[in-house]
N, C-alpha and C positions, 0 to 999 in steps of 0.2 A: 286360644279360647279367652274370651273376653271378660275379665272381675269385675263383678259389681261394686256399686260407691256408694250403694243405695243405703247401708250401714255401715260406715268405716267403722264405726269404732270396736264390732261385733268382726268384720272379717277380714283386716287389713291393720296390723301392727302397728305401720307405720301413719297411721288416722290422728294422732294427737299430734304428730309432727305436720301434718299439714291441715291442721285446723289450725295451728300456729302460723301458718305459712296465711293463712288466708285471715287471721287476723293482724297480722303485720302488714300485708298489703292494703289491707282497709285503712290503718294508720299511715302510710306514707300516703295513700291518698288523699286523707282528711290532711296533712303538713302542706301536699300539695297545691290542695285548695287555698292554703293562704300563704304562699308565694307569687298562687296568681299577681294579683297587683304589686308585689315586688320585682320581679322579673320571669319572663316566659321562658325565659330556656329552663331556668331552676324549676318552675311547677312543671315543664315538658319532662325533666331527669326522672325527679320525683315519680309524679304520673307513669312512665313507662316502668319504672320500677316496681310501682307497686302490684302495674297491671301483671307485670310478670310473677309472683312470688304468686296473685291472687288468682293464674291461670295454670300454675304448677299445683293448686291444691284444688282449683273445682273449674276444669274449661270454662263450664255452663256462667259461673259468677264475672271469669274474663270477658267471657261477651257482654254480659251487664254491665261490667263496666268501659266499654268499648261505647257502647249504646248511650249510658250516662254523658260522655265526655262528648259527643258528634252535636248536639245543639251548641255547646260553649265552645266549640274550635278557634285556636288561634294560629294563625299563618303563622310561622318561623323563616320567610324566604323561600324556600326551596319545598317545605313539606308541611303540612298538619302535624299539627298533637296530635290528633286520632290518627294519622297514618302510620306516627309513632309507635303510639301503642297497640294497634294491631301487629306490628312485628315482634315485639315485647309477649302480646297474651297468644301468640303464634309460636314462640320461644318457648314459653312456659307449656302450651300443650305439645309439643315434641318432647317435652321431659315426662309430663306426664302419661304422653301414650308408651312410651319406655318403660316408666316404671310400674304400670298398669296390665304392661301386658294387652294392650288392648291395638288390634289391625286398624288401619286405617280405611275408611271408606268412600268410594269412588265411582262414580256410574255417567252414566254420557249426558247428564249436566256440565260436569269436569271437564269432561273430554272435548265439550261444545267448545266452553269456557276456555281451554286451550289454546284449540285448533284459530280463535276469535283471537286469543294473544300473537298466537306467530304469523297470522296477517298482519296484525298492528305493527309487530316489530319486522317486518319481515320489507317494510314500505322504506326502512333504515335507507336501502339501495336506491332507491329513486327518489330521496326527498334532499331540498336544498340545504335547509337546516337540518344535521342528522342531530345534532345534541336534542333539538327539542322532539325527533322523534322517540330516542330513547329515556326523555324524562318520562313522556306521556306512558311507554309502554310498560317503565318503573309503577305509573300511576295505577294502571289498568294491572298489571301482576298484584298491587296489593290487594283492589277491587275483590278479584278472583278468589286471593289467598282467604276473605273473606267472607265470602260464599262457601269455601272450602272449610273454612273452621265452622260455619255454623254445621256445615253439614255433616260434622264426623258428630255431635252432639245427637243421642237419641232423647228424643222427646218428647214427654208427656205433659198430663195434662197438670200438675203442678209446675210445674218450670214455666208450661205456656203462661200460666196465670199471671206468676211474678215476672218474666217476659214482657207482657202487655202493660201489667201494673207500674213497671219500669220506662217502659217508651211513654208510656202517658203523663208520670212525672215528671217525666225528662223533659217531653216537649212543651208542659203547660206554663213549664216558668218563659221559657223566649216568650210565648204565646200570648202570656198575659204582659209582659212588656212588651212588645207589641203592640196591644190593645194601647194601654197607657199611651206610648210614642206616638200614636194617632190621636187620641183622644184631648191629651193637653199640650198638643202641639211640638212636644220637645225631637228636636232635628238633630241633636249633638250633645252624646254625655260623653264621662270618661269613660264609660265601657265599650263605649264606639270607637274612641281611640284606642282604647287597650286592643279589642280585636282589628284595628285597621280596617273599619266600616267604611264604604263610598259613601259623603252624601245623600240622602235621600232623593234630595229637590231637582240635584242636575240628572237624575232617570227623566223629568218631564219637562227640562226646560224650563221656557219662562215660566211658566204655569206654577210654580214652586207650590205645589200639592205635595203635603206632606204623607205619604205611603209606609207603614209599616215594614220595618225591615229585620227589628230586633236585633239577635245576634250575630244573623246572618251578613256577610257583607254586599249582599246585593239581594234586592227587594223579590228578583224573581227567582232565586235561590232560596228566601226564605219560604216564596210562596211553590214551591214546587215542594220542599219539606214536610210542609203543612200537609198539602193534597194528598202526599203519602200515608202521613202521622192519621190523616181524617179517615181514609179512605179502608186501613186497615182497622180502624177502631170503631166502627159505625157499625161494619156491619158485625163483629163479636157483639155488639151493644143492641142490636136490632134480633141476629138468628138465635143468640143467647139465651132464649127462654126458657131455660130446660136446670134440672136439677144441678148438671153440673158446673153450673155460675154462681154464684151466691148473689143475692140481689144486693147486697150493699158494693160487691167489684162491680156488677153489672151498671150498677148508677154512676158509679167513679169514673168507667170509663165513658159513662154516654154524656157524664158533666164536661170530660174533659174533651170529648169530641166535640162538643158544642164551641166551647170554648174556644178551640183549633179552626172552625168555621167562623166566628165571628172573627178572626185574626187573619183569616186568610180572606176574608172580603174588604178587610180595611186595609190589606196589604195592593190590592187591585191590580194582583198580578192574574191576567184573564187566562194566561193558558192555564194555570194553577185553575180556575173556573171552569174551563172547557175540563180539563181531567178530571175534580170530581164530579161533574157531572157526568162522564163516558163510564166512570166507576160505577156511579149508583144504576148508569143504564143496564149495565152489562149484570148486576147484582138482582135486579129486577129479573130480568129477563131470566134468570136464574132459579130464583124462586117463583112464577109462576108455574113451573111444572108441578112441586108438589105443594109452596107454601101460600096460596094466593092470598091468605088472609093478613101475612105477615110483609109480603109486598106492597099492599093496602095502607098496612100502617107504616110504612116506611115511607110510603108518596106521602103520607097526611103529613106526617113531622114534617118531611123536607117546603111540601107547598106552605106550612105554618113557617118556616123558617125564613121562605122564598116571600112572602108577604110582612114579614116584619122588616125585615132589613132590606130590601126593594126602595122604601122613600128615602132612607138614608141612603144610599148606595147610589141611587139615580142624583140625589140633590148633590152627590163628594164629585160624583164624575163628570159631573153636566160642566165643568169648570175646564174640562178636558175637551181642547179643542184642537188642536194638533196632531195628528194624524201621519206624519210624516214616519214617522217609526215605521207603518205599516207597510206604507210604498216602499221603503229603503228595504224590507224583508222581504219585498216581491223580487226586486229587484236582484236581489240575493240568490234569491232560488232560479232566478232564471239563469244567471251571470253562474250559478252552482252547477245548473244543470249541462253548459257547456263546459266545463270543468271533468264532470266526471264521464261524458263523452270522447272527451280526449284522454282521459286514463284508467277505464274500465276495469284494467286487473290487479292493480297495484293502488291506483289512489298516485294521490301528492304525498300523504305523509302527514300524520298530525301536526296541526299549527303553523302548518306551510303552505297555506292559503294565502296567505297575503303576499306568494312570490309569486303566485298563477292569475290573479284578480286585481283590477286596478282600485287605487284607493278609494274611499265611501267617505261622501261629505255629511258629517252631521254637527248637527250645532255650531256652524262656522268652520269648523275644521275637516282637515284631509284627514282618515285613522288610517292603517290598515287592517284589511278582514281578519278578524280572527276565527268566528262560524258563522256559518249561512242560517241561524236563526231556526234551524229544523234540523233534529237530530237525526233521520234518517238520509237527508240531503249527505249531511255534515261526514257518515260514519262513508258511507258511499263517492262523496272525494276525496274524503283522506286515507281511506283505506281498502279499498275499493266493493267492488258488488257483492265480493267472495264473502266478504266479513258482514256486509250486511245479511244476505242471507244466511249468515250463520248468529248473527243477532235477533234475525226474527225467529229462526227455530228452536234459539233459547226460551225468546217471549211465547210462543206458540206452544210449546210444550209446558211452561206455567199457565199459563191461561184455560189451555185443556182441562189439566189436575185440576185447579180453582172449579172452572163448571160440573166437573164429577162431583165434587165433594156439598159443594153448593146443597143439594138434596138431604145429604145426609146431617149438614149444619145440627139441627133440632136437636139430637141426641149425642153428638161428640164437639167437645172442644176443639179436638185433634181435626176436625174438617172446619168446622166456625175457621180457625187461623187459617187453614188451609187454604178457606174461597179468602178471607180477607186480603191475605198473600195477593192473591189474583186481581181481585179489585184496584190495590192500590197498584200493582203493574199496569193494568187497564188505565187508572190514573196518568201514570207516568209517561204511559206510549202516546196518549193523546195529550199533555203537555207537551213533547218529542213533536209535533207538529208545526209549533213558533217557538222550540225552544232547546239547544242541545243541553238535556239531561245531561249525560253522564260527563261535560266539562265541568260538574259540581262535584268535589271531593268527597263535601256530606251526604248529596244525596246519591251519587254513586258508591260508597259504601253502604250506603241503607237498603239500598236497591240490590244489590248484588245480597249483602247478608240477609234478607227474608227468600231470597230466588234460594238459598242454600237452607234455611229452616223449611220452606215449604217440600224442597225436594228429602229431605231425612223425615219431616212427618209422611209423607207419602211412601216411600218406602220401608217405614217400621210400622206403619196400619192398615199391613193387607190383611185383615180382620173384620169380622162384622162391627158395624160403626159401634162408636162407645166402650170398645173391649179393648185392652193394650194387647199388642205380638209380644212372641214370646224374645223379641232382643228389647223391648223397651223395660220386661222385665228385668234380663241378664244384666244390661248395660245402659243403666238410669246416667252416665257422665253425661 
């Protein structure tokens, strides 16, 4: 039987000792913060430290700080900061579902999630490079482990709050550097260096158009983050109209939504384009059934938004005459698709494309492939049909939840997150068309950790919408 956390200090003795715990890790994390520009392994020790002491005394704040650290990532070689410390606040909640007494929770999200790993790993056998199959399959168990921690987290509609209030802070600082890096032209600070940034310029060639990339170190990594960050905060800012928003959060996050959209146009990464737009289609389509007046206002903003930024936008790109990227993605997908004709059940093997596909001439030089430039191509010859199909009945069944709840948005938070969930999947899967998602660390932890909040709010709110279940009562962790 599962104890509540909802009052420690009333039903758990040991409450003063982990308010302590969870104020010392707030502190190694602020030490950590200015280490940063001293050295990254010292704020990586740091950081994972504290994420751990601050996931032994409240899961739900591990993942906040998980969430905080995914915009600022630094490469260490081999792994993420944030890869770090998700095994750190994944440490920390194994002590405290121990010491809580609290079962762990598991439903055939997991079980997808799985069965998607030991394809991945299972290509070990037939791929040329096997080290780089079993980094990727290291990468993808964290992915997972992250979806899994959010989803032991029962969720209401205070957590949601500071949740979203948290991703929106988080994202608005790259966001608004960002803006700046475009705006006065700056291509190369030290924070570029610090996180080992690519150039801007050589994404476009001669063209040396300067594209927004922030923190991220490649412009369509930033811009597929965005499309996520936008995608789920748009529509909390648009179905939100109901008592249980307050209109000063409700404003924060549709400031910072805007914000996220002005940064991800001057980033002029298009699939990041094409997916918020398949987001807001699919959100539309959504609320016509019951909320047509709310769909109304949601085309007005976006066509006011679509007419402001249009002359800028047409006059950044018109400079963009080069074309060659797109042919060389055609190319890809064709050169892909006899790839995964000749290995239908197993794949090649993550990152072991460039032993089956001959080299790609760009910008003067030979490379070799690394992905076919479409995540579905990409998951289909490295690891073959099986896993795709079981990637899309992951998607499939978020997408499902998202349109249920869609309806009942108006009167519960707990569904508003729930369709947001969805949209920004929606988002995602149609960036996945010119673009393999989940080769990004940040946004496949992002991506994976809301597919695991949306599956734990869905199953602790089979209730009339607006009403918590009775385990969101039992077990507020």
């Amino acid at each position: 039987m599962g104890t509540s956390l909802a009052s420690p200090s009333s039903q758990n003795p040991r409450s003063s000792g982990l308010t302590l715990c969870a104020l010392a890790g707030v502190l190694a994390m602020v030490a950590a913060t200015g280490l940063l520009w001293i050295s990254p392994w010292a704020f990586a020790a740091i950081a994972c430290i504290g994420a751990f002491v601050i996931a032994i005394a409240n899961p739900f704040y591990g993942l906040l700080t998980l969430c905080a650290i995914l915009p600022f990532d630094i490469y260490l070689g081999s792994l993420f900061v944030s890869e770090l410390v998700l095994v750190s606040i994944f440490l920390g909640l194994c002590f405290h579902m121990h010491w809580s007494g609290r079962r762990w929770q598991s439903d055939s999200l997991i079980f997808l999630l799985i069965l998607y790993w030991i394809c991945t790993a299972s290509t070990v056998f037939v791929a040329v490079d096997k080290g780089a199959v079993l980094k990727a399959a290291m990468k993808l168990a964290l992915m997972i482990g992250a979806a899994f921690y959010s989803d032991q987290i029962t969720w209401d509609e205070r957590k949601l709050r500071q949740f979203l209030i948290l991703l929106a802070l988080a994202t608005s600082l790259p966001a608004l550097y960002g803006i700046f890096e475009s705006m006065t032209g700056t291509s190369e600070t030290a924070l570029d260096k610090l996180l080992h940034i690519v150039p801007t310029e050589s994404a476009l060639g001669a063209e040396q158009i300067l594209r927004a990339h922030s923190t991220f170190r490649y412009v369509l990594e930033f811009g597929m983050y965005l499309a996520i960050q936008f995608s789920i905060l748009a529509p909390v800012f648009v179905l939100g109209a109901s008592r249980r928003i307050k209109p000063a959060v409700r404003w924060i996050l549709g400031t910072v939504a805007s914000i996220e959209l002005l940064a991800l146009i001057l980033s002029f990464a298009r699939s990041s384009w094409l997916g918020v737009a398949a987001g807001v289609l699919f959100l539309l389509v959504g609320m016509l059934r019951r909320q047509k007046k709310l769909a109304v206002r949601l085309l007005v903003i976006l066509a006011f938004a679509a007419v402001v930024a249009a002359p800028f936008a047409i006059k950044k790109a018109e400079s963009v005459s080069d074309f060659s990227g797109d042919l060389l993605r055609l190319s890809l997908w064709v050169r892909g698709s006899e790839v995964i004709a000749a290995h239908p059940l197993l794949g090649v093997g993550p990152n072991n494309l460039r032993y089956h596909m001959p080299m790609i001439s760009l910008w003067g030089e030979d490379l070799p492939v690394g992905t076919l430039e479409n995540l579905y191509l990409t998951v289909a010859a490295e690891t073959g049909l099986l896993s795709l199909l079981i990637l899309c009945a992951v998607f499939w069944g978020a997408i499902r939840r998202a349109f249920q709840a869609i309806p009942k948005a108006h009167s519960s938070l707990l569904a508003t997150v729930e369709s947001g969930v969805g949209v920004a999947l929606i988002a995602a899967m149609a960036c996945g068309l010119t673009d393999p998602v989940l080769t990004s660390t940040q946004n496949g932890l992002l991506l994976f950790l809301l597919l695991g909040v949306q599956r734990s709010i869905h199953r602790n709110n089979c209730v009339s919408p607006g009403t918590l279940s009775s385990s969101q009562v039992r077990e507020p962790a």
